[in-house]
C-alpha positions in Angstrom: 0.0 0.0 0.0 1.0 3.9 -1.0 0.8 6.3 1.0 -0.7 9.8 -0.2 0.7 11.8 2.4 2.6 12.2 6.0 2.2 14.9 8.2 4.1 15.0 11.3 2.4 16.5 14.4 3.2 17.1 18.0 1.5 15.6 21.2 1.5 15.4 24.6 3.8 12.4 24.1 6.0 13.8 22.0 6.6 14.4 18.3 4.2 11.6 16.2 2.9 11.7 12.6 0.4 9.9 10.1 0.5 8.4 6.7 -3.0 7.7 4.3 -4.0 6.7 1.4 -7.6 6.9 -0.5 -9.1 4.5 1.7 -7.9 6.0 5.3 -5.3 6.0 8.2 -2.2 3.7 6.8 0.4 4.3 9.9 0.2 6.1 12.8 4.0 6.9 14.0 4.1 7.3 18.0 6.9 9.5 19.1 10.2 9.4 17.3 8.3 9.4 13.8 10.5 9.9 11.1 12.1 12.7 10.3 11.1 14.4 7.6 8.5 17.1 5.6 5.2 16.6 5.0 3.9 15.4 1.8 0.5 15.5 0.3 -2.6 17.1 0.8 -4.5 15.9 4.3 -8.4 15.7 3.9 -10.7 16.8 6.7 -10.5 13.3 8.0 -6.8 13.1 8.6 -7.1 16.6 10.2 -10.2 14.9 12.3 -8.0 11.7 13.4 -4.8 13.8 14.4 -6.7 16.3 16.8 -8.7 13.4 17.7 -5.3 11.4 18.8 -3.8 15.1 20.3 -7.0 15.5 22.7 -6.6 11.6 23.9 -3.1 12.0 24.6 -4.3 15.3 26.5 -6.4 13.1 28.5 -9.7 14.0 26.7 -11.6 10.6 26.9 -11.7 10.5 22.8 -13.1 7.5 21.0 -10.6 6.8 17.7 -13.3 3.9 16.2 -14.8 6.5 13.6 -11.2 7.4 12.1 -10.9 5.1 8.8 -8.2 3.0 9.1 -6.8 1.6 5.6 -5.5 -2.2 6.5 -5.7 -3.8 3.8 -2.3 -5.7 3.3 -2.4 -6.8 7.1 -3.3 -10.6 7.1 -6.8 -11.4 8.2 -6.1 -12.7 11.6 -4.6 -9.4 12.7 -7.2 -7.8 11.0 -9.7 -9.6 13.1 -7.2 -8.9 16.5 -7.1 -5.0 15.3 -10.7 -5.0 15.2 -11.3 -6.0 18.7 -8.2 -3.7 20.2 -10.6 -0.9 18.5 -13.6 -2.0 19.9 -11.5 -1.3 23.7 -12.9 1.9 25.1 -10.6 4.9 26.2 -9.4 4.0 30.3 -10.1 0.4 29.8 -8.2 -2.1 29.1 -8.4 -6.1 28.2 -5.1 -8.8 28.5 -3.2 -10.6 26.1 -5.2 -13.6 27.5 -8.8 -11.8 26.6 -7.7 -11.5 23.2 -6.4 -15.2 22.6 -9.8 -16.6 24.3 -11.7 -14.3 21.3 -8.7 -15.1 19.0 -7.1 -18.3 19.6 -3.0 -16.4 19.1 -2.4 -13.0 19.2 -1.0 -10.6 16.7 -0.7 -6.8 17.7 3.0 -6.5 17.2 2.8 -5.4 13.6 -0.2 -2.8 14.0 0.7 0.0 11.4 -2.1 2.2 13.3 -1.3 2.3 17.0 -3.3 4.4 19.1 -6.6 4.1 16.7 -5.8 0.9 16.5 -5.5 0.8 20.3 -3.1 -2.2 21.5 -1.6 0.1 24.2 -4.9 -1.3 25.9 -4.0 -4.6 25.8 -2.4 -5.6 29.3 -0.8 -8.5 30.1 -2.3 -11.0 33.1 -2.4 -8.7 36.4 -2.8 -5.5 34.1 1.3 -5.8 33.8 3.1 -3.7 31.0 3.9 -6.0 28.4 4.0 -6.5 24.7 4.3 -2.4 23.4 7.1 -2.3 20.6 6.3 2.2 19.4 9.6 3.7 21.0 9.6 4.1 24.3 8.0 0.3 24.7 6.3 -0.3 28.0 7.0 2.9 29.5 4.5 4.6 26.8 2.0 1.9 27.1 1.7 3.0 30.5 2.2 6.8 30.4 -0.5 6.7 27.4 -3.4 4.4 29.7 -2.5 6.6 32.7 -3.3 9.8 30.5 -6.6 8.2 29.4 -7.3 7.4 33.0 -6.9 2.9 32.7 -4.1 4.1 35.4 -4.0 5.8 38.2 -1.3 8.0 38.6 2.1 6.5 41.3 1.6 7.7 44.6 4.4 10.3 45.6 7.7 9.3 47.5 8.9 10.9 50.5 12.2 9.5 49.5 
């Protein structure tokens, strides 16, 4: 798949991007995306699904199911995994386990959309971090479901 365009655009996480095509989303870069200029012309949608992924990384409880995600060369299964990570509402999570008892294997390594396709939700048994590969791995995975409220925050230290 082509992408039509890549815009770059800063969050509360740090500097991220996107890539489309005709049919939708085709990447979503979490921070660290690539370095380089823009290309193409973003529709109203792609401007929709970047301040729609800025205001949940503010902490705005935003639902990312209506963005239009393009992933067509992704094998079915994960397809089928993807479309249950989207189905998880902002500050709530399911486990790896969850997913194989709908699935039968799990395949969220290789999303292309993370964030709309939202396997940062995915926790592993006991709600540990595990399994987040966007830079930054399971430190992200957590500072992302603690800005959407899946997490509360550490108590403070005295020491």
């Amino acid at each position: 798949m082509t992408a039509a365009g890549y815009l770059p655009f800063d969050t509360a996480l740090g500097r991220c991007a996107v890539a489309w095509g005709e049919r939708g989303i085709t990447r979503v870069w979490l921070p660290e995306a690539p370095d380089r200029p823009p290309a193409g012309t973003p529709t109203d949608a792609v401007h929709e699904a970047i301040a729609g992924i800025q205001a949940l990384l503010d902490g705005e409880p935003r639902d990312l199911r209506d963005v239009c995600v393009d992933l067509g060369d992704a094998p079915g299964f994960n397809r089928d995994v993807y479309a249950i990570a989207r189905e998880i509402p902002p500050g709530e999570t399911l486990t790896y386990g969850d997913i194989a008892r709908r699935m039968g294997d799990v395949a969220l390594g290789r999303n292309p959309c993370p964030i709309v396709v939202p396997c940062h939700r995915i926790v592993g048994a006991g709600g540990a971090m595990v399994g987040f590969s966007a830079p930054g791995g399971t430190s992200t995975k957590e500072r992302m479901l603690r800005i959407e409220g899946a997490l509360a925050e550490p108590p403070l230290s005295l020491f």
